[in-house]
Steps between C-alpha positions, in 0.01 A plus 500: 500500500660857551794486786639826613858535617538813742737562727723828664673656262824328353470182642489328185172463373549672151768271426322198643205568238780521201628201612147303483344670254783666258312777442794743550354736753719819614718345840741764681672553815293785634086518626226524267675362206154371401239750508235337243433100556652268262324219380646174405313195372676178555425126337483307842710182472322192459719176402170284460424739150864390395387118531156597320641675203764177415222248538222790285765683258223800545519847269549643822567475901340779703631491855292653773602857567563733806505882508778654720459848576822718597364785772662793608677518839346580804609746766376557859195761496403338103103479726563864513607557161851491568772438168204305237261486815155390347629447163670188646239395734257452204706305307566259761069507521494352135734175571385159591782448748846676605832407498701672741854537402685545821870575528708257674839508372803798623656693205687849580478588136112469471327825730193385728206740496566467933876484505499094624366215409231384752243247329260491799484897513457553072232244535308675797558896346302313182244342691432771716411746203314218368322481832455879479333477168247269614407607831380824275282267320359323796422798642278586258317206443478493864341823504267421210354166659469697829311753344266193298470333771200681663284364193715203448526216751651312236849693504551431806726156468718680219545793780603303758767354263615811394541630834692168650748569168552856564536431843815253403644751247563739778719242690733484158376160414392490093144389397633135355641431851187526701279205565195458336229289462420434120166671518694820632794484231195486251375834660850618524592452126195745375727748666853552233750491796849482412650349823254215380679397197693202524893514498794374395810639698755466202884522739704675254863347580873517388608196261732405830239483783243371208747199483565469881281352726182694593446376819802746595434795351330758730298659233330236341399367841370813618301514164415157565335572876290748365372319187394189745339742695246646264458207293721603236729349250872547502760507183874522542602600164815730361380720249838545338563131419161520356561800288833205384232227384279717328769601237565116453288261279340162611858269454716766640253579792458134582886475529589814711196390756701108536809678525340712764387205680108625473166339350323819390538866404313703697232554287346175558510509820341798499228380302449198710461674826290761345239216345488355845479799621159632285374105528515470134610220297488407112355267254622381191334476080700342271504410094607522209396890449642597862598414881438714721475538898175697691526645774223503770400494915550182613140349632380646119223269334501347165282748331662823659851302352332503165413845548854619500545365112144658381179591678338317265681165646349566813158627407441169287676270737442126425843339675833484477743228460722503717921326555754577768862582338623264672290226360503642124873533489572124615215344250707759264201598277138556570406221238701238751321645802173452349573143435551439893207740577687784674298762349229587772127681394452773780195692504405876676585410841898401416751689666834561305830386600829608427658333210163384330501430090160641377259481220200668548210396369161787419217587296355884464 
């Protein structure tokens, strides 16, 4: 899974990335501070491998991973080629979903790109260029199934979506906002529209109106409003106490978030919105050589599952045994669950769930 953050310029998003993925990118107080993307690749947290490895004692865990892709700021006119113009609007073209960072929080001392903050305008100047970008490529698909539609009756569904999208775009309204029948978000999705993407609005927020209650700050609800709106997610985050954890280890992290009087870092959070976000969901392998958690769609079969650890697993599919977490951890070995007959035999037509222990079972 590849997540881009993009935002205006200096509202925090090269710092948010350091904070997630400690990479160390290049974070300053003035525009265009990142020119080139950087790319982070980050172990996403998973407590069930923690409980796997104790009761295993493998060679080695391997977490599932995310990519998190830090992309350049955008300016009004960037559909035009204005400041990194098309070089950003391609990168955005190669993520599977975007998080927005938005800046919600007052500071004198740190320069906005407009001179104020305003969440509800940044997001729309975004959006619209966005919008800009793909009403160019509508266009020309339009044009093309126009032209292929004198020899081609069969063009003429995908045209009418087109047109009814492109119609929308003009009234400001992005591409994953517009109702759609699944047969016409199928059609839609051959065309690589970036309003389309889905998106988390990360609210980039002081440490004092992180800790105060959201319900009254202005921002966050306006960022909220919008986000309900187009069927989007929502984050309130502060980059800065982020950027705090990330120089911490586990103990010392896990003390400063109780003293804080929060759960989770941001990072997880971020990783569980974007999995619901992208429908996907993971299953678990465990012994003695390694645990390890898969990620994969949710509604994937057995044998596309087994796919994911080796084509060969799928191509010689015979079954796969099959434990929830849940189950495995309270017989507290998969010996003990065998004894009560927890360990189920599914065949092709079994559809993964979250959380499932697996040992796949092929011949090639």
């Amino acid at each position: 899974m590849k997540l881009g953050i993009v935002g205006l310029p200096n509202v925090g998003k090269s710092t948010l990335f350091n904070a997630l993925t400690n990479a160390g990118a290049q974070s300053a107080n003035y525009a265009f501070c990142t020119i080139e993307p950087n790319v982070g690749i980050v172990p996403v947290p998973d407590e069930r491998l923690t409980r796997l490895a104790e009761m295993y004692n493998p060679h080695k865990v391997t977490p599932a991973t995310i990519e998190f892709v830090d992309i350049a700021g955008l300016v009004k006119g960037a559909s035009k080629g204005e400041g990194l113009g098309n070089k950003f609007l391609s990168h955005i073209r190669e993520v599977d979903a975007v998080i927005h960072v938005v800046r919600c929080f007052e500071d004198d001392n740190i320069i906005h790109v407009d001179g104020s903050v305003d969440p509800q305008r940044d997001i729309e100047t975004i959006n619209l260029e966005l919008i800009l970008s793909d009403a160019e490529i509508l266009d020309r698909r339009i044009d093309r199934d126009t032209k292929a539609l004198k020899g081609d009756k069969s063009v003429a569904k995908s045209l009418e979506v087109f047109k009814k999208v492109r119609a929308e775009l003009d009234n400001g309204v992005c591409a994953r906002a517009i109702p759609l029948t699944d047969e016409e978000k199928e059609i839609l999705s051959t065309v690589p529209l970036l309003t389309a993407k889905p998106v988390i609005y990360a609210c980039n927020m002081s440490e004092q109106d992180f800790a105060d209650n959201l319900e009254n700050n202005k921002y966050y609800k306006a960022v909220e409003k919008i986000a309900e709106a187009e069927g989007s997610q929502v984050l309130p985050i502060c980059a800065e106490f982020e950027a705090q954890l990330a120089d911490l280890d586990k103990e010392e992290r896990e003390i400063f978030l109780n003293d804080a009087g929060i759960k989770s870092g941001g990072l997880d959070l971020l990783i569980q919105k974007s999995y619901a976000l992208l429908g996907l969901i993971s299953f678990l392998t465990a012994g003695e050589q390694e645990v390890r958690a898969w990620t994969i769609k949710k509604g994937t079969k057995a044998p596309q599952a087994a796919g994911k650890i080796h084509s060969d697993f799928e191509r010689g599919f015979i079954r796969a045994e099959v434990i929830s977490y849940e189950e495995l951890i309270e017989c507290g070995s998969m010996a003990a669950a065998k004894e009560k007959g927890l360990i189920r035999l599914e065949g092709k037509d079994y559809v993964m769930q979250d959380g499932d222990v697996v040992l796949f079972r092929f011949n090639v």
